[in-house]
N, C-alpha and C positions, 0 to 999 in steps of 0.2 A: 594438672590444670589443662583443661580439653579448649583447644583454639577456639573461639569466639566464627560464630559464622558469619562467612560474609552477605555485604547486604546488597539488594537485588533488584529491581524496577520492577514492581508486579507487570504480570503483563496486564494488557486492556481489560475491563469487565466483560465488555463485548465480542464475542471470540470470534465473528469475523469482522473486527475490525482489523486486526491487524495483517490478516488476509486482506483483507481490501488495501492498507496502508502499502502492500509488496507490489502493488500494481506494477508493473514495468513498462518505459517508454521513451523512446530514441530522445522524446523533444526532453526530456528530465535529464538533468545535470547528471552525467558521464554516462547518460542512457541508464540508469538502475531506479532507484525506486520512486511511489508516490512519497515517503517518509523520508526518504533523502533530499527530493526536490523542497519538500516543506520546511524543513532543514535547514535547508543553501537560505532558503527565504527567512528564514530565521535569523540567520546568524546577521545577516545587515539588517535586521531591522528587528533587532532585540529590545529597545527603548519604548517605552507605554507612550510614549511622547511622539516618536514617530509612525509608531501604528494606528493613531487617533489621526496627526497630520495624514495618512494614504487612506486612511478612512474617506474624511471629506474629499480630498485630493481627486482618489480614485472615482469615486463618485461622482464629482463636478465634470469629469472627464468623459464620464463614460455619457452623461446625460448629453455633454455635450455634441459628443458623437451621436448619441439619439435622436438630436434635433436638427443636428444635420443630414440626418439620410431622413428626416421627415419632410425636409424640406424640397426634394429633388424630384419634379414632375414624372408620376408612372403611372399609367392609365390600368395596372392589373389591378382588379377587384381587391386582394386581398391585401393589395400593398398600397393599401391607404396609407393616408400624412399617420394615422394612430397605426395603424399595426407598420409601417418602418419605424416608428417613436420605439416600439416595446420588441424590436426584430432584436437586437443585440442582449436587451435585459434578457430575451427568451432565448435565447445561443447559451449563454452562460448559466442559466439555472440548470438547461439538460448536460450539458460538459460537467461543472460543478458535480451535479447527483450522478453521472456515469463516474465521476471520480469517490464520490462516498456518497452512497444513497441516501446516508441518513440525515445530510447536510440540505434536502431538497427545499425544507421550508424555513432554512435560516436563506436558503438561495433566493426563494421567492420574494422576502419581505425584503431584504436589500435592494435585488434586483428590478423590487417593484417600486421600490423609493426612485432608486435611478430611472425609470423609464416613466416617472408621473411625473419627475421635474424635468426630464425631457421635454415629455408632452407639454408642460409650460413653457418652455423657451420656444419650441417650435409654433405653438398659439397664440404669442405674445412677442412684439420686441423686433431686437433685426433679426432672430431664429425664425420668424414667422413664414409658414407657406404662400401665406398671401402676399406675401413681397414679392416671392418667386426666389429660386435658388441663388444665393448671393446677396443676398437681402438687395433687390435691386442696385446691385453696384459696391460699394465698398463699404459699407456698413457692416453686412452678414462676415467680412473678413476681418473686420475690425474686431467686433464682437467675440471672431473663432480667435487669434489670436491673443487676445488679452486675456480668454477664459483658460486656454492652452497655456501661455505663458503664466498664468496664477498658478496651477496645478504644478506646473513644473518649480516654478520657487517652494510652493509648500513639499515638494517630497525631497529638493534639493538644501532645502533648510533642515529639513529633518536630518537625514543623512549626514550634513554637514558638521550642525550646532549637537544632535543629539546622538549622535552615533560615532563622527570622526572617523567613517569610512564613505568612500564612494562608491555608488549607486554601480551593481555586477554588470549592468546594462546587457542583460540577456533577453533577445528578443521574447521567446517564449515565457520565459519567467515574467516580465513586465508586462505582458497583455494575456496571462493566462493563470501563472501559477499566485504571482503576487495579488489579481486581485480574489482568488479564491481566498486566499490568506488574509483578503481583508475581510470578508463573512465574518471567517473563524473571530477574527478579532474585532468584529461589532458585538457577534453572539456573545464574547468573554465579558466585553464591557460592559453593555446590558442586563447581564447576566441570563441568558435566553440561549436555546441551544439544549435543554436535554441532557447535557453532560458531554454531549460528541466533541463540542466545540474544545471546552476544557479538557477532555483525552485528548484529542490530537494533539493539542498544543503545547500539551506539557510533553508528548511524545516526541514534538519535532524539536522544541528548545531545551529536551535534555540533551536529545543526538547533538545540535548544533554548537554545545559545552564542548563535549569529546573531541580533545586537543589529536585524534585521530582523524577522525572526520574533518575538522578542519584542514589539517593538512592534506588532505586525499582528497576531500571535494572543494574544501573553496581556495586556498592555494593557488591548486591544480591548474582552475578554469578563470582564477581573476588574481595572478602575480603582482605582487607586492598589496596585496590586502591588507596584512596584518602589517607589513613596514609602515602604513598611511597611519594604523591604527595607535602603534607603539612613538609615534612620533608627538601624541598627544600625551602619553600618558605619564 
């Protein structure tokens, strides 16, 4: 009776993707890969339920951020109230696609969500330019605040209610890697994406299973992870 063979993870269909996915880089979780950083981001935020919550989350934040540097008097031509609105959406579409090219136009439609409802808050409201920066006095702070502090309960709910782990609080992961990971995961839910979305993603949340990896990279860099986790279970 001939041993049964063992079973395998195809690799990608796409054969430089996985080449792309080996990117390496100091700011990624123990400096090793783009597939290990997506990974780390994985593993806290494995829940459909909390990836919808950093969808919007993410979102509301970043426009907010958009409306804020719209609103900040600079006399350069090209840094008008609309091009500081879309300065951030357009940082992250070119980082995003320098990290997978093929992700360029799940980057733009996101990204372009985030920097149109910028434009509205900066054209509208206590965001507005025409207050002047600070929305004339305490308004514009009121405003930043209550929109910051919503965003931060909805990703602290998620984390909290749907996951029973705390937020890895890594600078670069939370302002770079986690919201690429949110693309990935509007693309899945819309179902949009070309397939990239859903390869990667079943690439990083297989890695992020491997009771290997967890102990090597999320362990490692955020102690007592999995004790917060087992305490619910």
């Amino acid at each position: 009776m001939s041993p049964s063979a063992p079973t395998t993870r195809p690799p990608p269909t796409d054969p430089t993707l996985l080449g792309t996915l080996s990117k390496r880089s100091p700011n990624f979780v123990n400096a090793s890969t783009l597939l290990s950083e997506l990974a780390f981001v994985s593993w806290f935020h494995s829940s459909s339920h909390n990836q919808r919550l950093h969808i919007l989350s993410v979102g509301f934040g970043l426009a907010l951020l958009s409306a804020s540097l719209a609103s900040i008097p600079i006399s350069i031509p090209m840094f008008t109230s609309l091009g500081m609105t879309f300065l951030i959406p357009s940082l992250y579409v070119v980082y995003f696609t320098y990290l997978i090219p093929r992700t360029f136009h799940l980057s733009v439609v996101y990204m372009g969500v985030v920097g149109c409802l910028g434009l509205v808050l900066s054209s509208n409201g206590p965001f507005s330019s025409r207050s002047g920066y600070g929305g004339g006095g305490w308004t514009w702070t009121i405003a930043t605040l209550s929109v910051a502090i919503l965003s931060f309960v909805m990703q602290g709910t998620g984390h909290v209610v749907f996951e029973a782990k705390r937020p890895a609080f890594r600078l670069f992961e939370a302002g770079v890697t986690a919201p690429f990971a949110t693309v990935l995961w509007t693309a899945r839910l819309v179902g949009a994406g070309g397939g990239v979305a859903d390869e990667v993603l079943e690439l990083a949340e297989g890695l992020a299973r491997d009771p290997v990896f967890v102990r090597e990279f999320v362990v490692k860099n955020v102690p007592g992870a999995l004790d917060e986790q087992r305490k619910v279970e």
